[in-house]
PADREN-660623 format. One record per residue (C-alpha): x negated, y, z; residue in three letters. Coordinates in nm, 4 decimals, padded with zeros to 6 digits. Example, Ala and Ser with C-alpha at 12.3 -4.5 7.8 and 13.67 -1.06 7.14 Angstrom:
% PADREN-660623
+----------+----------+----------+-----+
:        x :        y :        z :  aa :
+----------+----------+----------+-----+
: -01.2300 : -00.4500 :  00.7800 : ALA :
: -01.3670 : -00.1060 :  00.7140 : SER :
+----------+----------+----------+-----+
END
This chain:
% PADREN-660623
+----------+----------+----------+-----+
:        x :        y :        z :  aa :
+----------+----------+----------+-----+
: -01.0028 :  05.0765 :  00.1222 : UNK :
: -00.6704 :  04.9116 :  00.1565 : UNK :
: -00.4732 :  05.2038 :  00.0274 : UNK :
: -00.7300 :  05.3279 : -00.1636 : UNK :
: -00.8517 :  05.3684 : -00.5672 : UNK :
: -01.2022 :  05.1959 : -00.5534 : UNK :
: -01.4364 :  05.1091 : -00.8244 : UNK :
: -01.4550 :  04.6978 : -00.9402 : UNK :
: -01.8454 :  04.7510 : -00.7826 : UNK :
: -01.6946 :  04.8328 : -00.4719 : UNK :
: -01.4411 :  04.5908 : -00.4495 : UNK :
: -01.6807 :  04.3391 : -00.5620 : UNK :
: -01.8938 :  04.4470 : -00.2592 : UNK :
: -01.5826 :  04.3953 : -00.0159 : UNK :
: -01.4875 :  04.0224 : -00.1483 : UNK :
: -01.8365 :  03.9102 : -00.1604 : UNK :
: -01.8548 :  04.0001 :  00.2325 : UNK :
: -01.5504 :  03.7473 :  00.3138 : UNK :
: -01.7786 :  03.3742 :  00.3833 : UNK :
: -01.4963 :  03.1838 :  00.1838 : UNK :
: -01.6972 :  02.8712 :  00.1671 : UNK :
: -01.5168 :  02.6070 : -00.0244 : UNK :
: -01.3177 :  02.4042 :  00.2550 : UNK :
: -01.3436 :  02.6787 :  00.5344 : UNK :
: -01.0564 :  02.9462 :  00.6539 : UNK :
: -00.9841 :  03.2368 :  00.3399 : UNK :
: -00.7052 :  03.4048 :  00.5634 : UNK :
: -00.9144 :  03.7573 :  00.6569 : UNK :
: -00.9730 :  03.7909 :  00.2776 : UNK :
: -00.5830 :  03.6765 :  00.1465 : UNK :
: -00.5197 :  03.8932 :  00.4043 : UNK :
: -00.7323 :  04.1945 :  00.3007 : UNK :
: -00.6302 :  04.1635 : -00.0827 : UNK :
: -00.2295 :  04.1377 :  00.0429 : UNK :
: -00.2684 :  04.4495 :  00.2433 : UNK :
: -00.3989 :  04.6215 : -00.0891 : UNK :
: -00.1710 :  04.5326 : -00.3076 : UNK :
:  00.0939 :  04.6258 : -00.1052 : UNK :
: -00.0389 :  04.9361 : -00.0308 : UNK :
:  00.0236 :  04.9754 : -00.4009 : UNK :
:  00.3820 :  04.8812 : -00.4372 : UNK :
:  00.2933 :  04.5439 : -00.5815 : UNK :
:  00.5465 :  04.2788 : -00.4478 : UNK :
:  00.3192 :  03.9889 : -00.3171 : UNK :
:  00.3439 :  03.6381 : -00.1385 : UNK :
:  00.0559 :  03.4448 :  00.0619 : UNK :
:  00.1418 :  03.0656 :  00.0303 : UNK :
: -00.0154 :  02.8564 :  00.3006 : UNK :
: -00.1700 :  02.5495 :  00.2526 : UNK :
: -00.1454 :  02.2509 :  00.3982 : UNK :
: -00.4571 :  02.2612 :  00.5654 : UNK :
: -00.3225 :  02.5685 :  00.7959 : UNK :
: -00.6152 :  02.7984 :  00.7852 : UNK :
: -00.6588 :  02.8339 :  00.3746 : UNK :
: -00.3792 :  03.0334 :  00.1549 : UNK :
: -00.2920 :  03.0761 : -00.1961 : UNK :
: -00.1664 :  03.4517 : -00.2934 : UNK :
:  00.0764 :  03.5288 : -00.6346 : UNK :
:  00.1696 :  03.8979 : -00.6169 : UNK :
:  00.3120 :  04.0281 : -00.9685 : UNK :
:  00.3096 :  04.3760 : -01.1372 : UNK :
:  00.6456 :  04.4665 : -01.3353 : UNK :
:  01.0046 :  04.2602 : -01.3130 : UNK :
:  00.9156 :  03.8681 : -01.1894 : UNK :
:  01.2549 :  03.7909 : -01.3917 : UNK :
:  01.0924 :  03.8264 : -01.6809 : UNK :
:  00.8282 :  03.5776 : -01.8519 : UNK :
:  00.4674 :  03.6993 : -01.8274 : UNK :
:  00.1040 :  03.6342 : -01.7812 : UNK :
: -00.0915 :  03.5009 : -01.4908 : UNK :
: -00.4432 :  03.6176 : -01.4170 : UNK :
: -00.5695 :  03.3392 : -01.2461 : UNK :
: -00.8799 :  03.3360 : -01.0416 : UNK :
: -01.0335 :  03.1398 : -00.6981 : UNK :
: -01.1612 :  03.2774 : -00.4392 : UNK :
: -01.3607 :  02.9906 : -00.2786 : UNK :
: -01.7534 :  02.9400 : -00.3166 : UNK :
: -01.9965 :  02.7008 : -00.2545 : UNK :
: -02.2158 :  02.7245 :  00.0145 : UNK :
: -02.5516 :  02.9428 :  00.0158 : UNK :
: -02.7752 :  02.7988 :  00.2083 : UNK :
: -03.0314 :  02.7697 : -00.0165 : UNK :
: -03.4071 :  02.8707 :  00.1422 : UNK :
: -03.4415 :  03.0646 : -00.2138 : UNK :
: -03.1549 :  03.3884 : -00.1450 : UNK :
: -03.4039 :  03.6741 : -00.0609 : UNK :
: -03.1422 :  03.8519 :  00.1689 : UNK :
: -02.7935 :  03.7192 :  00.3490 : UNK :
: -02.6051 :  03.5889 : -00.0005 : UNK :
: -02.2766 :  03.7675 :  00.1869 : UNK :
: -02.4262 :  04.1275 :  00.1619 : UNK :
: -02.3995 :  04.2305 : -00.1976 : UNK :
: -02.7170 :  04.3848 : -00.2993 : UNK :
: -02.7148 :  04.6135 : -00.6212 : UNK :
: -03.0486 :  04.6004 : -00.8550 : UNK :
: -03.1955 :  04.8642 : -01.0177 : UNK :
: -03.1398 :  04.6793 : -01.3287 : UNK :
: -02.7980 :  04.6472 : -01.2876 : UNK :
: -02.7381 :  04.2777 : -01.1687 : UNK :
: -02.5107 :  04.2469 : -00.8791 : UNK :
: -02.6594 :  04.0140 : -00.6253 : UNK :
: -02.4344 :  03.7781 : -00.3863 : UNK :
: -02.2643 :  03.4574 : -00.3434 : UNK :
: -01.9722 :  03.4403 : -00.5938 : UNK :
: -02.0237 :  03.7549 : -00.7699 : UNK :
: -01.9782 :  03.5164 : -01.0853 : UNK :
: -01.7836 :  03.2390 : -00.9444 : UNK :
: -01.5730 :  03.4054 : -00.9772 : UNK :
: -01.5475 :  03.7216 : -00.7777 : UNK :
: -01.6243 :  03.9658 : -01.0404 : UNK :
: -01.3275 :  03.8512 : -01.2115 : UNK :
: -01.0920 :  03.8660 : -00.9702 : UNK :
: -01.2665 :  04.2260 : -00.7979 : UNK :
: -01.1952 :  04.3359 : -01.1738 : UNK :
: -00.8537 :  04.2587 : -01.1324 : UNK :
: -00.7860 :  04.4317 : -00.7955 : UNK :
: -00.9718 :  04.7507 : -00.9057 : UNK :
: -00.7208 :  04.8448 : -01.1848 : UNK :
: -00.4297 :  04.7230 : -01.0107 : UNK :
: -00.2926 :  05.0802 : -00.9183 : UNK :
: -00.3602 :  05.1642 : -01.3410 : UNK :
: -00.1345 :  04.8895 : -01.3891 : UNK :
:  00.1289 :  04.9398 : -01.2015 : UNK :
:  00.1231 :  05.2856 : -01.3383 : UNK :
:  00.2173 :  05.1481 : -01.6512 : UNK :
:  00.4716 :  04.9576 : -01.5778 : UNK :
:  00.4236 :  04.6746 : -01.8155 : UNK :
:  00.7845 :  04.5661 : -01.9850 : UNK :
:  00.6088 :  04.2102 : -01.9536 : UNK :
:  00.4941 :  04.1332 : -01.6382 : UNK :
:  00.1127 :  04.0658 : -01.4819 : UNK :
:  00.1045 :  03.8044 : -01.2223 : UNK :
: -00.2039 :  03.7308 : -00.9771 : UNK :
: -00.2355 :  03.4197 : -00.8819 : UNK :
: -00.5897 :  03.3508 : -00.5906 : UNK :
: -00.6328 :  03.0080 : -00.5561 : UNK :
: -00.8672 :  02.7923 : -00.2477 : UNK :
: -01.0784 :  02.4719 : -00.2500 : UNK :
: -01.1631 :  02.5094 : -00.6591 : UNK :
: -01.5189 :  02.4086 : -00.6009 : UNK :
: -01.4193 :  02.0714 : -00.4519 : UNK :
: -01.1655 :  01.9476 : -00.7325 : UNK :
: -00.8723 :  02.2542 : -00.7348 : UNK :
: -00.7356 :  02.1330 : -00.4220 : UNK :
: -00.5566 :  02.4493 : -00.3823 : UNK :
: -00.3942 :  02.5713 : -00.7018 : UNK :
: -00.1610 :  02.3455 : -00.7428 : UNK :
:  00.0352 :  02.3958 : -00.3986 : UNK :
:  00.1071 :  02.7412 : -00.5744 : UNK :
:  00.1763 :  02.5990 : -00.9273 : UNK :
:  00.4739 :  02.4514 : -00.7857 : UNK :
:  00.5655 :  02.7154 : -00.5887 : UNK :
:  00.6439 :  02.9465 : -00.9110 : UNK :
:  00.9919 :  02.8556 : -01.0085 : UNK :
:  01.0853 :  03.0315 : -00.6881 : UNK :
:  00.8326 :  03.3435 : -00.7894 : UNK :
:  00.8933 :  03.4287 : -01.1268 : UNK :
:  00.9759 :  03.3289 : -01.4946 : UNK :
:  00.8604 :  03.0472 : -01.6472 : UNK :
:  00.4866 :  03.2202 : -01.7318 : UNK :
:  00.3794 :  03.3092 : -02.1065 : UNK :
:  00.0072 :  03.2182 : -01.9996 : UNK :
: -00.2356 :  03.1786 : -01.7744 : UNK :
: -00.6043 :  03.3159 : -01.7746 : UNK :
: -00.8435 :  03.1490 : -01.5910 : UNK :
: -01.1311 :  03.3967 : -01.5251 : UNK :
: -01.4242 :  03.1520 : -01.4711 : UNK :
: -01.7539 :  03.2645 : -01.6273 : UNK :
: -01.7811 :  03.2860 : -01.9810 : UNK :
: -01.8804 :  03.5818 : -02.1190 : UNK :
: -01.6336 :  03.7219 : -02.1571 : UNK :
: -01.5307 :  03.4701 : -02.4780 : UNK :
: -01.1795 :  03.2831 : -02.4493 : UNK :
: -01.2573 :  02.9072 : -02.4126 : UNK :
: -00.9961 :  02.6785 : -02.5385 : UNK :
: -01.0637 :  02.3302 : -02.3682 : UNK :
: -01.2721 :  02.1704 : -02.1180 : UNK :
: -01.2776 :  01.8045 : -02.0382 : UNK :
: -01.0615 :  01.6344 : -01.7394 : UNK :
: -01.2007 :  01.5356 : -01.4489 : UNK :
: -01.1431 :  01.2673 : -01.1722 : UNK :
: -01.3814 :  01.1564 : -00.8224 : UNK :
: -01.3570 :  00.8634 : -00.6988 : UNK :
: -01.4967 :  00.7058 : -00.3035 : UNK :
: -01.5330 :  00.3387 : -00.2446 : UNK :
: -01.5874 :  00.2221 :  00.1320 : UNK :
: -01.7507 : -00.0962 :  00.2201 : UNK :
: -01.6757 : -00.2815 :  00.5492 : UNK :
: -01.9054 : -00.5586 :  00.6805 : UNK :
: -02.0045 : -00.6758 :  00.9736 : UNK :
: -02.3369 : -00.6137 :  01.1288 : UNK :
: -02.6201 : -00.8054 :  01.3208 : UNK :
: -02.9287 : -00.8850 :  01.3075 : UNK :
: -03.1651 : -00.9145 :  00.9387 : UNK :
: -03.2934 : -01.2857 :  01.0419 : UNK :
: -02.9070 : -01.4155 :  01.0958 : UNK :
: -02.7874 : -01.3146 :  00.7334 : UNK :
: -02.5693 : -01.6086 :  00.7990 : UNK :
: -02.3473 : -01.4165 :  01.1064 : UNK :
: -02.3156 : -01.0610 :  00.9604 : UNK :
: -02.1166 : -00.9212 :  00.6337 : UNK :
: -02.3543 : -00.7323 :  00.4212 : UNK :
: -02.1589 : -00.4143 :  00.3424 : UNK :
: -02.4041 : -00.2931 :  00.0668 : UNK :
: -02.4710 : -00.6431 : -00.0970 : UNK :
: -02.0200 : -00.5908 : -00.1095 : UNK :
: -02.0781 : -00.2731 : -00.3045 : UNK :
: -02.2970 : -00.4021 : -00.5973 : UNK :
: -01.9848 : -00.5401 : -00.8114 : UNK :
: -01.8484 : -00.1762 : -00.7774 : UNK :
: -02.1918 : -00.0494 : -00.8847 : UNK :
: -02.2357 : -00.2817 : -01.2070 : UNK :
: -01.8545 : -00.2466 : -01.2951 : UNK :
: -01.9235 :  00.1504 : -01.2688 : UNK :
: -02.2383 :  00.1087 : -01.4853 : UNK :
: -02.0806 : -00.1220 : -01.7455 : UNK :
: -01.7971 :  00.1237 : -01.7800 : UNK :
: -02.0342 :  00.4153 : -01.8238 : UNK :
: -02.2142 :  00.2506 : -02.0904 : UNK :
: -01.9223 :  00.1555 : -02.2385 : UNK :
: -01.7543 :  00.5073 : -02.2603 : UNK :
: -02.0917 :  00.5930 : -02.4342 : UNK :
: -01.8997 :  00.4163 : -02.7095 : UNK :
: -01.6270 :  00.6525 : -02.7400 : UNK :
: -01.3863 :  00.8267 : -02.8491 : UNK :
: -01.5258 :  01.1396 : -02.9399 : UNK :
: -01.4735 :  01.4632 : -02.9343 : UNK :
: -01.7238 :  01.7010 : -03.0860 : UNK :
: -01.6133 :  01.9478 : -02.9312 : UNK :
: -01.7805 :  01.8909 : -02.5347 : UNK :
: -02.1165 :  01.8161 : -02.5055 : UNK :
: -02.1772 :  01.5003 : -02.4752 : UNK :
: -01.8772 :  01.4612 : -02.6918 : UNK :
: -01.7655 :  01.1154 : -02.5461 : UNK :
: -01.5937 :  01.0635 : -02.1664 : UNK :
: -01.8631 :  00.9637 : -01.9201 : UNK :
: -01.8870 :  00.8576 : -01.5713 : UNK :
: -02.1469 :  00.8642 : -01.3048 : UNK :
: -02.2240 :  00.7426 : -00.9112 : UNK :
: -02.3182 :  01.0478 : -00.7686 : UNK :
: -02.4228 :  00.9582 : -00.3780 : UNK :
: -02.4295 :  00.6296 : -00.2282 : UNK :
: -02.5117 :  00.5632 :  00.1886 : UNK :
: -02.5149 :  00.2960 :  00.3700 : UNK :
: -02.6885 :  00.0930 :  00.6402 : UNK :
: -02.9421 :  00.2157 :  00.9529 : UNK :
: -03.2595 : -00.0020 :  00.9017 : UNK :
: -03.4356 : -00.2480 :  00.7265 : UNK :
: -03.3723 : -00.5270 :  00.9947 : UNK :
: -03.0059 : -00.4848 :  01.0470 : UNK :
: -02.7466 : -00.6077 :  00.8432 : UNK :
: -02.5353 : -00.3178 :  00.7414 : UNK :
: -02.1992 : -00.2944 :  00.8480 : UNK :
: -02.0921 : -00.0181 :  00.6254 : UNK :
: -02.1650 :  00.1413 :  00.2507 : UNK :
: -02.0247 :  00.4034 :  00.0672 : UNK :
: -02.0292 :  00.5608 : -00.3037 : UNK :
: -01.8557 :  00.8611 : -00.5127 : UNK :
: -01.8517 :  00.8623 : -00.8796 : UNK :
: -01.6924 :  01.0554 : -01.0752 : UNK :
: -01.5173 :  01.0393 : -01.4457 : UNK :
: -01.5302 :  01.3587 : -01.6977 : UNK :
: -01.2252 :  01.2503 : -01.9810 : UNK :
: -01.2073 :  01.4017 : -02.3407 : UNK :
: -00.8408 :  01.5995 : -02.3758 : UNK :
: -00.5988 :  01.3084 : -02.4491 : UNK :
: -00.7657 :  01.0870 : -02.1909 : UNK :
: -00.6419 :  01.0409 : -01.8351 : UNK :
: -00.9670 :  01.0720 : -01.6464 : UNK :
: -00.8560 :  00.8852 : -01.3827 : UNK :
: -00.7466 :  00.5992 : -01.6194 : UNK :
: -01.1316 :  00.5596 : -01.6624 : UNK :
: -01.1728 :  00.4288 : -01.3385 : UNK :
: -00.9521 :  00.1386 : -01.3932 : UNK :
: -01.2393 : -00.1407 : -01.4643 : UNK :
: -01.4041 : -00.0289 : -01.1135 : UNK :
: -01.0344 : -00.0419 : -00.9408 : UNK :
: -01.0137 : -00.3938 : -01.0542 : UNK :
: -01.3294 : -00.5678 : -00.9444 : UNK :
: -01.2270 : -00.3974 : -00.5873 : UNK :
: -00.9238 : -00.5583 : -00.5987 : UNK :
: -01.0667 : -00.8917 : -00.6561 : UNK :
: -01.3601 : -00.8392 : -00.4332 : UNK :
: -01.1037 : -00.8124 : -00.1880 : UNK :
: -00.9524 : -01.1425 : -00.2493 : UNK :
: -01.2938 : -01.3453 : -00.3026 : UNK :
: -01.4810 : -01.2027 : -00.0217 : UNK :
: -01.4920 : -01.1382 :  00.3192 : UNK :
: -01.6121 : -00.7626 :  00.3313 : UNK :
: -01.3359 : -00.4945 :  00.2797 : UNK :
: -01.3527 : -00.2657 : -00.0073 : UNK :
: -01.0983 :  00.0415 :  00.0013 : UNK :
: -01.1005 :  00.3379 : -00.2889 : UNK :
: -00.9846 :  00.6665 : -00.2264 : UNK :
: -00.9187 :  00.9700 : -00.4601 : UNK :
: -01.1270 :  01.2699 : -00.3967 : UNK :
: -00.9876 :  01.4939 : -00.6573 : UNK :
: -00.8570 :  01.4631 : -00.9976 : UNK :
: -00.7134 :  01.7574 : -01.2722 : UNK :
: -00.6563 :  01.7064 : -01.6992 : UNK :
: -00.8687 :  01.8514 : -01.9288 : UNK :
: -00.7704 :  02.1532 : -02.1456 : UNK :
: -00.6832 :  02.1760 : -02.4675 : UNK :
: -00.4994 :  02.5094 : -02.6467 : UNK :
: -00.4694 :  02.5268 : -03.0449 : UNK :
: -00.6841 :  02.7772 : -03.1698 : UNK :
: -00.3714 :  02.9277 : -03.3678 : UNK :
: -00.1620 :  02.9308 : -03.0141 : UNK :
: -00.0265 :  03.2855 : -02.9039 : UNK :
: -00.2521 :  03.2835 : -02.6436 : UNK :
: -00.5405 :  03.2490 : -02.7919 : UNK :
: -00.4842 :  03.5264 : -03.0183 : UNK :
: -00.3997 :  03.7555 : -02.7566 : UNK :
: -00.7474 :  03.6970 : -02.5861 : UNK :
: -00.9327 :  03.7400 : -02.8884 : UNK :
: -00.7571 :  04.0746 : -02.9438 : UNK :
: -00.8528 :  04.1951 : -02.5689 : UNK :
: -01.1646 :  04.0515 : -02.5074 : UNK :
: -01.3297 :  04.1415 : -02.8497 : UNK :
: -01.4203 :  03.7844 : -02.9345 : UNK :
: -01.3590 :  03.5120 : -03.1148 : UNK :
: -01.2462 :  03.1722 : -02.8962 : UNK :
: -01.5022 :  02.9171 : -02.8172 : UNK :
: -01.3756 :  02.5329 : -02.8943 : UNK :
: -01.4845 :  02.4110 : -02.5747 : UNK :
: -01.7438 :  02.4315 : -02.2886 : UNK :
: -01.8631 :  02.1126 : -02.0263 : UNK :
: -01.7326 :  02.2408 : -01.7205 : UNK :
: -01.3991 :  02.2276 : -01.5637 : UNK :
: -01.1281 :  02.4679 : -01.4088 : UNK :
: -00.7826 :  02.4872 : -01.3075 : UNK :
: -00.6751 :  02.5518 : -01.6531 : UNK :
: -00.6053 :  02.2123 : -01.7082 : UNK :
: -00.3649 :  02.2007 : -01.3900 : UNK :
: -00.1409 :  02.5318 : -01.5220 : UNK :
: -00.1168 :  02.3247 : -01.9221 : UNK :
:  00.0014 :  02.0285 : -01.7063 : UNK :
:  00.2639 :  02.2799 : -01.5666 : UNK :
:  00.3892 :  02.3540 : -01.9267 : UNK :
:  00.1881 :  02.7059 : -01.8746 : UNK :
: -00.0177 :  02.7422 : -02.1393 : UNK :
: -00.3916 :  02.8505 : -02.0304 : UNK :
: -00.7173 :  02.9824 : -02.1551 : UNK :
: -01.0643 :  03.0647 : -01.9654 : UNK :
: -01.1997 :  03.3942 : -02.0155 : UNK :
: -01.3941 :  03.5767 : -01.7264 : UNK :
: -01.7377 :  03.7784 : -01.7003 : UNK :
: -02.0725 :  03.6112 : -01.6184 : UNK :
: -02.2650 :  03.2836 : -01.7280 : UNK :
: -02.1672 :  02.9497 : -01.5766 : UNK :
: -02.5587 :  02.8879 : -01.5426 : UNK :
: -02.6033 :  03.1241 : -01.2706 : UNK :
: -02.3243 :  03.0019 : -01.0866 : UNK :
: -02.4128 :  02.7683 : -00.7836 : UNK :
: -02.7444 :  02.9293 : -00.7706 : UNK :
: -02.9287 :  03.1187 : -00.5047 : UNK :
: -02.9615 :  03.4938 : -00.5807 : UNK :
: -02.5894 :  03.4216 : -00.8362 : UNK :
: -02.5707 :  03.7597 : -00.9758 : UNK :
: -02.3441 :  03.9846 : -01.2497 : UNK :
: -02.4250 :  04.2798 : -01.4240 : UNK :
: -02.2605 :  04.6039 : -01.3404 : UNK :
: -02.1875 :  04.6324 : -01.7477 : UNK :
: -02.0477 :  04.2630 : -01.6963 : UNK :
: -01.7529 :  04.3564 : -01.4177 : UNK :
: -01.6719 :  04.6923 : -01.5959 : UNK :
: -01.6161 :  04.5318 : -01.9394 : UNK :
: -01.3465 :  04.2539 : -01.6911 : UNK :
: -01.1719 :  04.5721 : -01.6246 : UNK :
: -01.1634 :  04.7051 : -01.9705 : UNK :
: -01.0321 :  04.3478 : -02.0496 : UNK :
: -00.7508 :  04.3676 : -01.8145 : UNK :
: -00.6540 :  04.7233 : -01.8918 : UNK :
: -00.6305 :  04.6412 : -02.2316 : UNK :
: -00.4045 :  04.3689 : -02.1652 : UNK :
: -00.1939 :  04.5991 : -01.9545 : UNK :
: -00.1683 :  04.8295 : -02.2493 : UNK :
: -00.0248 :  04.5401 : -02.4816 : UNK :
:  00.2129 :  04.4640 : -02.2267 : UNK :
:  00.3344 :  04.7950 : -02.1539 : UNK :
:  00.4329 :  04.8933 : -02.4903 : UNK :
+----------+----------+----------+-----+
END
């Protein structure tokens, strides 16, 4: 396949068969999608993360010297282990009906198998404005990845025109999505046993100040501002898992929570936490159990004029008018913080996404190459 012309069903089929579980080793499939593009002239670049087993990849069709577009897409998924999947979730299966049937097929493989499918009709072109493809790792738990390779791109290419971020969508250009930060707070205590409350450090009765402050500043976000826009149209925050102690009789010696904050565009989302960050800092001082915070992940909300350049480009490709906004999040955010201006637009519906038996329609992937063709016939002329 590597040197190959192959249909965006059957590169679909290939991705979906790389296990690139969110926080696990991508480097057979970077290394499979770098051996193809080369094979097809297209100068490319595998950035290693941090991490040592996980890689970003930015290859670009036409002259890098020259500003262009970024088609952005990751390549991570969640896990499928989900009793539900009625075959292995890393074996596409095609329906009679047309859906394609594996794990990231929407998120967001179809996009970027789209992509890779009508690379060799774009370089045929040979766009006067350039096409960049940009594969990103560790999306799904707070776009870890992306921006090791966002500030990589001085070094690979002109400051960008745009960047499209091909999560699911329809196929409709989305203009903003809200920001989002995560948040874990440790408790220390000491333990012992229940009927000496009076020799141990109760590590969960240390969290509930973090708790209340947390559901104070939930309620109070409930307040606004607004943004009609997102749905629910004000910031919010939430705990999402809390642990702690081993039984009813022992004094825990250790509790933990992670919340998270979704901001409205304007809003730092990690300013949100402040409130919480300051009862832990006087917990610390008035008490004898140790709280300690830690960022899990944090990236700004989107927000693109609907009059922008952009915009209007995607509604002339895609067919459709731009959406104001949609609840979810992406790395879009992360390429506007670059100065890049970004969009969404990619095939599928977010509500299959994260689901056993995630599926897209054959009609779905074709139309993504359609898309990008068209695109490459804008920028060739």
């Amino acid at each position: 396949m590597t040197g190959q012309n192959v249909t965006p069903v059957e590169m679909l089929d290939r991705l979906v068969s790389f296990p690139t579980v969110v926080g696990t080793s991508n480097q057979d499939l970077m290394a499979f999608v770098a051996d193809y593009l080369k094979a097809h002239g297209v100068v490319t670049h595998v950035l290693p993360g941090p991490e040592g087993n996980r890689s970003n990849l930015f290859a670009t069709i036409g002259d890098p010297s020259k500003p262009g577009y970024i088609l952005s897409g990751h390549v991570d998924v969640v896990p499928a282990g989900e009793p539900e999947w009625q075959a292995d979730p890393f074996i596409m299966r095609q329906h009679e009906d047309g859906r394609l049937i594996g794990r990231g097929t929407c998120d967001m493989k179809g996009y970027v198998a789209a992509i890779l499918a009508v690379v060799p009709n774009l370089v045929a072109m040979k766009p006067e404005t350039p096409i960049h493809l940009a594969l990103s790792y560790d999306e799904e738990i707070g776009c870890r990845g992306v921006p090791h390779m966002i500030s990589a791109l001085p070094d690979l290419c002109a400051p960008p025109l745009g960047a499209i971020i091909g999560e699911p969508s329809g196929l409709v250009p989305v203009l903003a999505h809200k920001g989002k930060a995560a948040l874990h707070v440790e408790a220390q205590g000491i333990s012992g046993h229940s009927s000496r409350t009076d020799l141990g450090v109760n590590a969960i009765h240390a969290m509930l100040p973090v708790l209340v402050a947390a559901r104070n500043q939930a309620k109070l976000l409930e307040q606004g501002p607004f943004d009609p826009r997102f749905s629910p149209s004000c910031s919010s925050l939430q705990v999402g898992t809390i642990a702690g102690g081993q039984a009813v009789n022992i004094i825990p010696d250790h509790a933990e929570v992670q919340m998270e904050c979704r901001a409205i565009a304007g809003i730092d989302p990690k300013a949100l936490f402040a409130p919480i960050l300051d009862v832990i800092e006087a917990e610390n001082l008035a008490g004898p159990a140790k709280l300690a915070a830690q960022w899990i992940s944090s990236y700004p909300a989107l927000a693109l004029p609907q009059d922008h350049a952009l915009a209007e480009l995607m509604t002339v490709i895609s067919g459709h008018a731009p959406l104001a906004a949609v609840s979810y999040g992406s790395e879009a955010g992360l390429f506007q913080a670059a100065g890049i201006p970004a969009i969404i637009c990619g095939p599928g519906d977010i509500s299959r996404a994260h689901k056993p038996e995630e599926y897209l329609t054959v009609s779905e992937l074709m139309a993504t190459a359609d898309m990008i063709l068209a695109l490459g016939n804008r920028l060739s002329v």
